[in-house]
One Martini backbone bead per residue (centre of mass of N, CA, C, O) as a GRO file, in nm:
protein
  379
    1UNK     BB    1  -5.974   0.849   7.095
    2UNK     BB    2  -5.995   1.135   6.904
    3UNK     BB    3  -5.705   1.244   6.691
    4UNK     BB    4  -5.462   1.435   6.549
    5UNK     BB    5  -5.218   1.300   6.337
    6UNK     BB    6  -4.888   1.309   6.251
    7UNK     BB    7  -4.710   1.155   5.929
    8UNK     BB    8  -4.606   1.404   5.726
    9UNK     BB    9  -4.592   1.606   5.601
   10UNK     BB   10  -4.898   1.703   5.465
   11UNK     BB   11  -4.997   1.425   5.678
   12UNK     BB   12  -5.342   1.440   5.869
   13UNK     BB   13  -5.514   1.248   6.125
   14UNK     BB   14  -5.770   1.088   6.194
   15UNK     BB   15  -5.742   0.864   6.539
   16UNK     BB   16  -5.745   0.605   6.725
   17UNK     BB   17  -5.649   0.669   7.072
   18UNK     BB   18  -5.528   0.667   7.365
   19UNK     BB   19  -5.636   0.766   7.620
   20UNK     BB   20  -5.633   0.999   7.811
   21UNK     BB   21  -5.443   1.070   8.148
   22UNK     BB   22  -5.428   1.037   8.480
   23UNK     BB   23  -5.025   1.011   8.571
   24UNK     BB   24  -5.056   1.254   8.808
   25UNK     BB   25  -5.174   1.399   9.103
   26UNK     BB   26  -5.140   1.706   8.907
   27UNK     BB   27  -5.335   1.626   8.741
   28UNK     BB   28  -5.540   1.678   8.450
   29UNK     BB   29  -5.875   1.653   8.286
   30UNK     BB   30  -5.982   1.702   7.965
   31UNK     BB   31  -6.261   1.804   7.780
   32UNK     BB   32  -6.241   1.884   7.429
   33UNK     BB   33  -6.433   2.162   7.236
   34UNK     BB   34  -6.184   2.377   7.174
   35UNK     BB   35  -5.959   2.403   6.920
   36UNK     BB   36  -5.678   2.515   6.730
   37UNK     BB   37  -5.534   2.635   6.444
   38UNK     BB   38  -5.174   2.708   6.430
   39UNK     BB   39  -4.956   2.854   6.226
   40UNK     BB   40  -4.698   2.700   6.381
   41UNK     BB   41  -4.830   2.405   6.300
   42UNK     BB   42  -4.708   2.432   6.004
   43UNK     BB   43  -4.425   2.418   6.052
   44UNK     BB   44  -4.496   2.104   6.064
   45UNK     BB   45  -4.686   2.004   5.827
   46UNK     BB   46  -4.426   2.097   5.666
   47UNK     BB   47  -4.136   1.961   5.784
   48UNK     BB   48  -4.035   2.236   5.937
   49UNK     BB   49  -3.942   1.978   6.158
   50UNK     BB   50  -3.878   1.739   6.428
   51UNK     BB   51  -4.171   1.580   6.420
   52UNK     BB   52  -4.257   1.315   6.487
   53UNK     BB   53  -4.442   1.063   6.381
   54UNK     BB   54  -4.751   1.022   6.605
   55UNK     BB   55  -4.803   1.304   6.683
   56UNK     BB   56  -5.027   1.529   6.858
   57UNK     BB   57  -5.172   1.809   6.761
   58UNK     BB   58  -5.218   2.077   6.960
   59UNK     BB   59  -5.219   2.434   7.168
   60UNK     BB   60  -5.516   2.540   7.126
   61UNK     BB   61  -5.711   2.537   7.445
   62UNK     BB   62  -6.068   2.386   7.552
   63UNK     BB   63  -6.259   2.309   7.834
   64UNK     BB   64  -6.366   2.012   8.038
   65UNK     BB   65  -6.349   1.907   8.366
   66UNK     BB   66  -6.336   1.555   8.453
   67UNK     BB   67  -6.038   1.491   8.618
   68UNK     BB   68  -5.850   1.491   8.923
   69UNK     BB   69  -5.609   1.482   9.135
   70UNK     BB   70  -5.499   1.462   9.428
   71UNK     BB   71  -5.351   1.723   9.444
   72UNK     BB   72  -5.548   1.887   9.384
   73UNK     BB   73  -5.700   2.201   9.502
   74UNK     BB   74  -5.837   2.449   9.268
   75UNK     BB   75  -5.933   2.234   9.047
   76UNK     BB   76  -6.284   2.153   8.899
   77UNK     BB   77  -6.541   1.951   8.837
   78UNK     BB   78  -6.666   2.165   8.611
   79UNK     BB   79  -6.433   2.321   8.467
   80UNK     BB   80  -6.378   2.593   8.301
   81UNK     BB   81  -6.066   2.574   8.044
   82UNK     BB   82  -5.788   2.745   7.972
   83UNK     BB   83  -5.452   2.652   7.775
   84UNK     BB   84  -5.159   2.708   7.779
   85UNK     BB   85  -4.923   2.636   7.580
   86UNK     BB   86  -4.774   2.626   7.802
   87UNK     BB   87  -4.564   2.412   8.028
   88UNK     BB   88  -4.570   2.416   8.373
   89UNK     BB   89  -4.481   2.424   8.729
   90UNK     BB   90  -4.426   2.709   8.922
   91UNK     BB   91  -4.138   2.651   9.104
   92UNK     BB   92  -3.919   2.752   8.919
   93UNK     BB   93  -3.754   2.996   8.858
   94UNK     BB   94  -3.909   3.116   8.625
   95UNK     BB   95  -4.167   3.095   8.681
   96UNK     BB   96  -4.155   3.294   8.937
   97UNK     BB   97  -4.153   3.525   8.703
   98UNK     BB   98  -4.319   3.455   8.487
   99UNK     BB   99  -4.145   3.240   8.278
  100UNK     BB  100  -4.360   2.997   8.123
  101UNK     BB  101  -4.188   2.952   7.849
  102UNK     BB  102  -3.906   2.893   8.064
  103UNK     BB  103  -3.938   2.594   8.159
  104UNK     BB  104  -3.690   2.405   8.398
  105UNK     BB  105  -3.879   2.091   8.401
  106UNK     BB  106  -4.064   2.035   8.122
  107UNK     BB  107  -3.790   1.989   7.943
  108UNK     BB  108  -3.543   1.830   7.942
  109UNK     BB  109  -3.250   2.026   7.824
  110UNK     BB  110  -3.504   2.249   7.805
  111UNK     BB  111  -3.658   2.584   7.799
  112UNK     BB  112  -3.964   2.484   7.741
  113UNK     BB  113  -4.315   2.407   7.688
  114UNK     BB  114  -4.578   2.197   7.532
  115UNK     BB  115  -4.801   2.093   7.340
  116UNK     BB  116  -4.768   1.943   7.025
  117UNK     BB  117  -4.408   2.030   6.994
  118UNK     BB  118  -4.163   2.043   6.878
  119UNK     BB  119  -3.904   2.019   7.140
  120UNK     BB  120  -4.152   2.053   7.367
  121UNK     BB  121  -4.139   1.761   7.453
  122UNK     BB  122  -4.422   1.497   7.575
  123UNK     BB  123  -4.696   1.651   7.487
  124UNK     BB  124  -5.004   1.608   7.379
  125UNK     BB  125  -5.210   1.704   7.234
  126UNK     BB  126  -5.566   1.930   7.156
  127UNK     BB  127  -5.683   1.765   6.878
  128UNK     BB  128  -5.893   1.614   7.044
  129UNK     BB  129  -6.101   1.498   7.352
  130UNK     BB  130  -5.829   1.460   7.521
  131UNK     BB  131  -5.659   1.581   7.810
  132UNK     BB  132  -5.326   1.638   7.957
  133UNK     BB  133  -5.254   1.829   8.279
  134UNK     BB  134  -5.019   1.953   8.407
  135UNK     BB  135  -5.009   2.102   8.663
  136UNK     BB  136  -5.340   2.256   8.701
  137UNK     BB  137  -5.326   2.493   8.883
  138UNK     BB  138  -5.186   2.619   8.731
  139UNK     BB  139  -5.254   2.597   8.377
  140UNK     BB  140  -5.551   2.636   8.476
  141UNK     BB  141  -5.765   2.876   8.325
  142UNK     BB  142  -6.052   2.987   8.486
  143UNK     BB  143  -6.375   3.053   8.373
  144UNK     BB  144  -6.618   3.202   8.324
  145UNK     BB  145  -6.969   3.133   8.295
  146UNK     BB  146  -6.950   3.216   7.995
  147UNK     BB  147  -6.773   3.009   7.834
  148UNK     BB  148  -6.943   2.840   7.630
  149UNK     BB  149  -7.044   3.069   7.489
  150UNK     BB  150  -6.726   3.196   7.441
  151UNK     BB  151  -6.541   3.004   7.331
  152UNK     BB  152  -6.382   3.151   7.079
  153UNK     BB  153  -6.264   3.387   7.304
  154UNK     BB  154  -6.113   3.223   7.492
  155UNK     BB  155  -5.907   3.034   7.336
  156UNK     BB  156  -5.715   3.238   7.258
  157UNK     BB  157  -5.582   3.236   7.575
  158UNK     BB  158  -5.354   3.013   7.460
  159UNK     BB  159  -5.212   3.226   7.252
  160UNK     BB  160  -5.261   3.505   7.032
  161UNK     BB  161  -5.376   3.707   7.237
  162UNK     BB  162  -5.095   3.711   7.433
  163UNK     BB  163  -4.878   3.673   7.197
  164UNK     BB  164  -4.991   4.014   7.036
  165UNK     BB  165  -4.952   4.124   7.352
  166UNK     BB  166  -4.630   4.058   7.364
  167UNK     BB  167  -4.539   4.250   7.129
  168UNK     BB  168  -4.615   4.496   7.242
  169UNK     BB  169  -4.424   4.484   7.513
  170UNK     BB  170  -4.153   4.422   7.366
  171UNK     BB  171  -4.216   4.743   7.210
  172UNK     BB  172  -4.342   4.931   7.377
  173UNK     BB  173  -4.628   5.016   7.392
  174UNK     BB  174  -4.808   5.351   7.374
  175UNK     BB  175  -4.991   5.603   7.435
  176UNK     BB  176  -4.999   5.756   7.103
  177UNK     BB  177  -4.841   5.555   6.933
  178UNK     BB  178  -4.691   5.404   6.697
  179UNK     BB  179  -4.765   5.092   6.501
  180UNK     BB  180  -4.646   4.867   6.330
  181UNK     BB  181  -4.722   4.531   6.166
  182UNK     BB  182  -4.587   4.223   6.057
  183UNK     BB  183  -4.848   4.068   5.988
  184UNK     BB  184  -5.193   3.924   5.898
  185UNK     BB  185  -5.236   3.721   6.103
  186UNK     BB  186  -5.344   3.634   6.401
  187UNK     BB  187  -5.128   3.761   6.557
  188UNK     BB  188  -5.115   4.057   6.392
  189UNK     BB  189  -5.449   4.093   6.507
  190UNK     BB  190  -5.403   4.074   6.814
  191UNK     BB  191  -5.155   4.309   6.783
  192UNK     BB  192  -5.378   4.514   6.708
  193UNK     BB  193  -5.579   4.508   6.919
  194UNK     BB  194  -5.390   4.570   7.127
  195UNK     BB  195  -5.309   4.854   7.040
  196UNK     BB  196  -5.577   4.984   7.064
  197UNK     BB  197  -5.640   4.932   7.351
  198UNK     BB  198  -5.383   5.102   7.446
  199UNK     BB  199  -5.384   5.387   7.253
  200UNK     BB  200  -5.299   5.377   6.998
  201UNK     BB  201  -5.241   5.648   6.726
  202UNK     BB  202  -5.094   5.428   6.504
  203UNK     BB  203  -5.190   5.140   6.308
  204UNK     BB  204  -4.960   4.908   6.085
  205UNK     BB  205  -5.062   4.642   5.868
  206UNK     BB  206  -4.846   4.422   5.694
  207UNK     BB  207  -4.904   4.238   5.400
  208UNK     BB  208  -5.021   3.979   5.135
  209UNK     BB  209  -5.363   3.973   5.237
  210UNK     BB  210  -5.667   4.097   5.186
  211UNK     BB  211  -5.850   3.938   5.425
  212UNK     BB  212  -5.689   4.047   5.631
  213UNK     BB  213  -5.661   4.358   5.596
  214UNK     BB  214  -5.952   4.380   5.655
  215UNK     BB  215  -5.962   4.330   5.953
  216UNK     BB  216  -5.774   4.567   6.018
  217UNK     BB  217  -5.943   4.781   5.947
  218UNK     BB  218  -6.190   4.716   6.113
  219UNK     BB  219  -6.005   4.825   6.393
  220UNK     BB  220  -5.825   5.062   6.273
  221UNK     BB  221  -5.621   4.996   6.108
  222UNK     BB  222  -5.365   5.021   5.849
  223UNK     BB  223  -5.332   4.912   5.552
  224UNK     BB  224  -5.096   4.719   5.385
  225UNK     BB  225  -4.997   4.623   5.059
  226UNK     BB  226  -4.762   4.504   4.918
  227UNK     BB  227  -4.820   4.468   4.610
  228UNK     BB  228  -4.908   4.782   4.617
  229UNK     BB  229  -4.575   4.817   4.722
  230UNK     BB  230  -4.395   4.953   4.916
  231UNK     BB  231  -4.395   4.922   5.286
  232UNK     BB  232  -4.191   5.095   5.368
  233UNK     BB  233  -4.274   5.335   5.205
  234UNK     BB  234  -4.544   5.374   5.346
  235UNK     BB  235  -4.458   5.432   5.642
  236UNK     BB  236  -4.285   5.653   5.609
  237UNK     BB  237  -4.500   5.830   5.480
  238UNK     BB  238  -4.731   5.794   5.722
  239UNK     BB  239  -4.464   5.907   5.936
  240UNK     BB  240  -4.268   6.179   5.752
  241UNK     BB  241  -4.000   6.020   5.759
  242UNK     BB  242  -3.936   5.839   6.066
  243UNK     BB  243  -4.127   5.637   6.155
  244UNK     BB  244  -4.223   5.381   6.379
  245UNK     BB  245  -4.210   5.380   6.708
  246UNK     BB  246  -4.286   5.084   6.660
  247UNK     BB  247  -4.227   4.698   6.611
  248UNK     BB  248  -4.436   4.419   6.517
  249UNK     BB  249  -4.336   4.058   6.485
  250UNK     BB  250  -4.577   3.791   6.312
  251UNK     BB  251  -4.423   3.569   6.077
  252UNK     BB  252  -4.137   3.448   6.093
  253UNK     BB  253  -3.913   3.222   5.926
  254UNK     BB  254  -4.127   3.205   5.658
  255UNK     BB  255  -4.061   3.465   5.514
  256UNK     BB  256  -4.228   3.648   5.218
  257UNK     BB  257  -4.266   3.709   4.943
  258UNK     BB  258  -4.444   3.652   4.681
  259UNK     BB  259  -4.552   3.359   4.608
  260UNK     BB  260  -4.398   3.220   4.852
  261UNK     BB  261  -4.060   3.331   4.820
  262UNK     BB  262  -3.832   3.257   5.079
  263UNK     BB  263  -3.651   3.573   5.299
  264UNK     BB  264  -3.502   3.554   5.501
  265UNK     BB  265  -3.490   3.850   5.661
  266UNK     BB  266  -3.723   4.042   5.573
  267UNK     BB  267  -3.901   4.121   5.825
  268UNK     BB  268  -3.654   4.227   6.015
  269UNK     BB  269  -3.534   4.455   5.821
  270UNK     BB  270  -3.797   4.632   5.777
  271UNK     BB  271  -3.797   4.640   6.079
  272UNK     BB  272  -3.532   4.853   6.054
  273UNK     BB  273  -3.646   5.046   5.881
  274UNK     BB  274  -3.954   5.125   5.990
  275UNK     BB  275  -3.811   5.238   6.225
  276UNK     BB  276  -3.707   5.424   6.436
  277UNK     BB  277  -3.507   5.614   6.584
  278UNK     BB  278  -3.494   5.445   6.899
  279UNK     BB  279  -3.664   5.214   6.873
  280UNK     BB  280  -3.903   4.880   6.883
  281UNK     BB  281  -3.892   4.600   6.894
  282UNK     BB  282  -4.128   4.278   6.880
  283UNK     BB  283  -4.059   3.925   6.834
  284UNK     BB  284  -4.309   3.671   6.788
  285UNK     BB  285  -4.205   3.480   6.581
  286UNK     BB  286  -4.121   3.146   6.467
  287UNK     BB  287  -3.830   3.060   6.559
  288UNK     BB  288  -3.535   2.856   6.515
  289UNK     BB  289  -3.197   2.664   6.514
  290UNK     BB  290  -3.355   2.459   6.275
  291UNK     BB  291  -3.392   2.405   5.900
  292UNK     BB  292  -3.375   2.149   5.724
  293UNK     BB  293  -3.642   2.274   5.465
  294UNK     BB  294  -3.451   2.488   5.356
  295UNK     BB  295  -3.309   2.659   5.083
  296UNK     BB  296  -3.101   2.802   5.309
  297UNK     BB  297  -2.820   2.776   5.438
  298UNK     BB  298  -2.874   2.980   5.676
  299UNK     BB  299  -3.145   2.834   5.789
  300UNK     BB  300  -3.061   2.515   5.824
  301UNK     BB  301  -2.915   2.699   6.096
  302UNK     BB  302  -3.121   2.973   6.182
  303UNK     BB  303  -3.018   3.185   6.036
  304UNK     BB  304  -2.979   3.500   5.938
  305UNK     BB  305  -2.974   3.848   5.725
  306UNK     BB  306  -2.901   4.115   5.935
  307UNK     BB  307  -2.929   4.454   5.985
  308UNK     BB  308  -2.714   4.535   6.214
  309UNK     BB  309  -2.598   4.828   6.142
  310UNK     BB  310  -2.888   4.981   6.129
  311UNK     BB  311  -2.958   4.912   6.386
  312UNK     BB  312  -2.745   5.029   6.567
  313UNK     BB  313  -2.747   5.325   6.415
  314UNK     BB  314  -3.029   5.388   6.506
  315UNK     BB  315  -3.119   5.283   6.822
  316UNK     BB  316  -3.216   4.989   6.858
  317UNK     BB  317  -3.472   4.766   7.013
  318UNK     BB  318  -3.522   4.421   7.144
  319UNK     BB  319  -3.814   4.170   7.163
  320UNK     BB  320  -3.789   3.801   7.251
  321UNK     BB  321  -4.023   3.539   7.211
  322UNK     BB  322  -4.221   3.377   7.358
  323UNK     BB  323  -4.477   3.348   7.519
  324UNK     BB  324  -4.645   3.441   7.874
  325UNK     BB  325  -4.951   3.329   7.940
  326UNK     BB  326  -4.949   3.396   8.246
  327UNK     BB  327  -4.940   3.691   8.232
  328UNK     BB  328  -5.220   3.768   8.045
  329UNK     BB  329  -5.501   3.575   8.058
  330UNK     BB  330  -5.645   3.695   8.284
  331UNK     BB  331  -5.706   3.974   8.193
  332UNK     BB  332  -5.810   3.929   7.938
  333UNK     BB  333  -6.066   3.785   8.030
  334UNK     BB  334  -6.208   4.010   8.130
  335UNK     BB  335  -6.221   4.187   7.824
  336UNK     BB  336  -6.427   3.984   7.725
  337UNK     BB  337  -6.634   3.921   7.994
  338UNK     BB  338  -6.694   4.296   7.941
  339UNK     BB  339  -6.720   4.327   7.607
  340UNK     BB  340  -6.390   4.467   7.539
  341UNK     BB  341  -6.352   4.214   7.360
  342UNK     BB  342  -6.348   3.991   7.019
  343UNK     BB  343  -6.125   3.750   6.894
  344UNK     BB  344  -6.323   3.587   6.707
  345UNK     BB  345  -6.318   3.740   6.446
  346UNK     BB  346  -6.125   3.578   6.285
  347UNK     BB  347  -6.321   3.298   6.236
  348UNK     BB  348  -6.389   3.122   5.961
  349UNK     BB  349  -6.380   2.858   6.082
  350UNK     BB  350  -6.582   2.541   6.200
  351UNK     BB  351  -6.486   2.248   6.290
  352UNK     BB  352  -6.479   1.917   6.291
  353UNK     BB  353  -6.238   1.704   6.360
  354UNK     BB  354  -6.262   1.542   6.123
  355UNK     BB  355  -6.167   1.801   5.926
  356UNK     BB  356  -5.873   1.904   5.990
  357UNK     BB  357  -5.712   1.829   5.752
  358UNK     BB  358  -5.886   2.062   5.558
  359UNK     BB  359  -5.758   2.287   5.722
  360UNK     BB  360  -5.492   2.281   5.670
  361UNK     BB  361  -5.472   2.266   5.416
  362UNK     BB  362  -5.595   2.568   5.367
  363UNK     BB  363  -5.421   2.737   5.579
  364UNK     BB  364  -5.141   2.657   5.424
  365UNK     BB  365  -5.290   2.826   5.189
  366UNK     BB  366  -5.403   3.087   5.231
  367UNK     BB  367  -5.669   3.107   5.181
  368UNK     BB  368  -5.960   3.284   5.083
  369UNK     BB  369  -6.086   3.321   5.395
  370UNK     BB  370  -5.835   3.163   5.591
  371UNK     BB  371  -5.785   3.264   5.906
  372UNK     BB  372  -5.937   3.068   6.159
  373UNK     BB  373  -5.944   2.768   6.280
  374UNK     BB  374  -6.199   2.573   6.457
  375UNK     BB  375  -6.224   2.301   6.698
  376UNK     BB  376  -6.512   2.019   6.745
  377UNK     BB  377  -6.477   1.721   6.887
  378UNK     BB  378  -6.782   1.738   7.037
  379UNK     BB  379  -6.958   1.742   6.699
   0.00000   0.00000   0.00000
């Protein structure tokens, strides 16, 4: 089959590698039509993980089941199926809470798996035409029969648009109140959507990409535009000098100032700034224990200057970590299937697998109109 292979730093290939197969009782085999690159993707691309070469990328998918294990008894050869990005077992003590993004056996040593990430066990991406899926009656969310017609907007329930919605969530977002949300890539457009349809009287974008920017403007959220003055400055203002009830981290340990030159914890004093007291923040962009390509010392070891003294003075609350897209996928998919949401408006590029690397190339560098590439194995 062909995979896109990570070879090294901003080096990935697409290459003939072994078909995925069925390789226990309980897994699923998908033939892979549609498949995303993740702002998170990049992370690795960039060599700012320990990804080792040779290994498939890819965490969001969706295909048609091919083939199933013996043991499989809900999930059916041609369902279509959108597969969170967690791989999960079902039967663990967190599966059992609903927290399947810290699945305490499919990741051994480790709480939590994935496809095709850095440190989160060995199942390989889905950037590919053929995935295995282990334990597919859990993992595998049967999708209605648009799914077909709507492949770019079931997609997003692999990762963004429930990652988004879990933003919101750790924010305790509620109609009615304001919400700033900082960064205004795929997943900070999908926490737009989400505070949106939830309710919210007020929600602020903060960015410096101004075609994501208008994205969020076309949702009805008040776009912020760093470069044109200071964002804190600007949701303050916005919000009488009192700070936004909630507020949403969608950039992750990469965060930069202007020019893309990278300040650890700039994102997340910010929103210690701009939230109200007793505000509560909810922090879903993606942190690591270790960066060994940061240039900063305290990067290097995960850790970054947090004004924890500003967050506690405040009297502020916060929610971290992975979603828990188990938790989320069936409902949004209803929201999908009834055109209560299009979560597809994010796509800018629609490429065949062979582009792939032209796609990471681009969308690594932010350029403009490069908002989220949707890979077609099958094109």
């Amino acid at each position: 089959m062909k995979a896109l292979v990570y070879n090294g730093p901003c080096d990935v290939s697409v290459e003939n590698v072994p078909d995925a197969r069925i390789e226990r009782a309980t897994d699923v085999l998908v033939r892979i039509t549609t498949t995303n690159i993740c702002g998170s993707d990049l992370h690795m691309y960039e060599g700012r993980t320990d990804m080792p070469p040779g290994r498939i990328l890819g965490h969001e998918n969706l295909g048609v089941v091919i083939e199933v294990g013996a043991a499989v008894d809900r999930v059916k050869v041609g369902d279509w199926v959108a597969l969170p990005f967690n791989v999960g077992c079902g039967f663990c003590e967190n599966c059992e809470r609903g927290l399947s993004a810290f699945c305490l056996t499919t990741n051994p040593g480790m709480a939590g798996a994935a496809y095709g990430f850095a440190d989160m066990g060995p199942y390989a991406g889905g950037q590919a035409e053929l995935l295995r899926v282990p334990y597919g009656d859990y993992n595998c969310l049967v999708l209605p029969r648009d799914a077909e017609a709507k492949q770019n907007d079931y997609v997003m329930l692999a990762d963004i648009f429930p990652t988004g919605y879990h933003a919101t969530e750790l924010a305790g977002v509620r109609p009615g109140e304001s919400v700033v949300i900082y960064g205004a890539g795929p997943v900070g457009l999908m926490a737009t959507l989400s505070s949106v349809t939830k309710g919210a009287s007020q929600v602020m974008v903060v960015d410096t990409q101004k075609d994501r920017l208008a994205l969020a403007e076309k949702l009805g959220a008040i776009p912020i535009d760093n470069t044109e003055g200071d964002g804190v400055e600007q949701v303050m203002e916005l919000t009488g000098g009192k700070g936004a009830d909630r507020g949403c981290e969608c950039v992750g340990y990469q965060c930069c100032k202007l020019h893309r030159e990278e300040v650890p914890g700039l994102t997340m004093n910010n929103l210690v700034a701009s939230v109200k007291f007793t505000g509560r923040i909810g922090c879903v962009g993606v942190f690591v224990p270790q960066d060994p390509g940061s240039k900063d010392k305290l990067g290097r070891v995960g850790k970054m200057p947090f004004d924890f003294g500003m967050f506690w003075f405040k009297g502020q609350s916060m929610g971290t970590g992975q979603c828990n897209v188990k938790a989320y996928n069936r409902f949004l998919s209803r929201l999908i299937e009834k055109d209560k949401v299009r979560p597809s408006f994010i796509v800018s590029h629609e490429l065949p697998l062979d582009q792939a690397p032209m796609g990471y190339e681009n969308f690594d560098q932010r350029n403009d109109g490069w908002t989220k590439v949707v890979l077609k194995p099958g094109s």
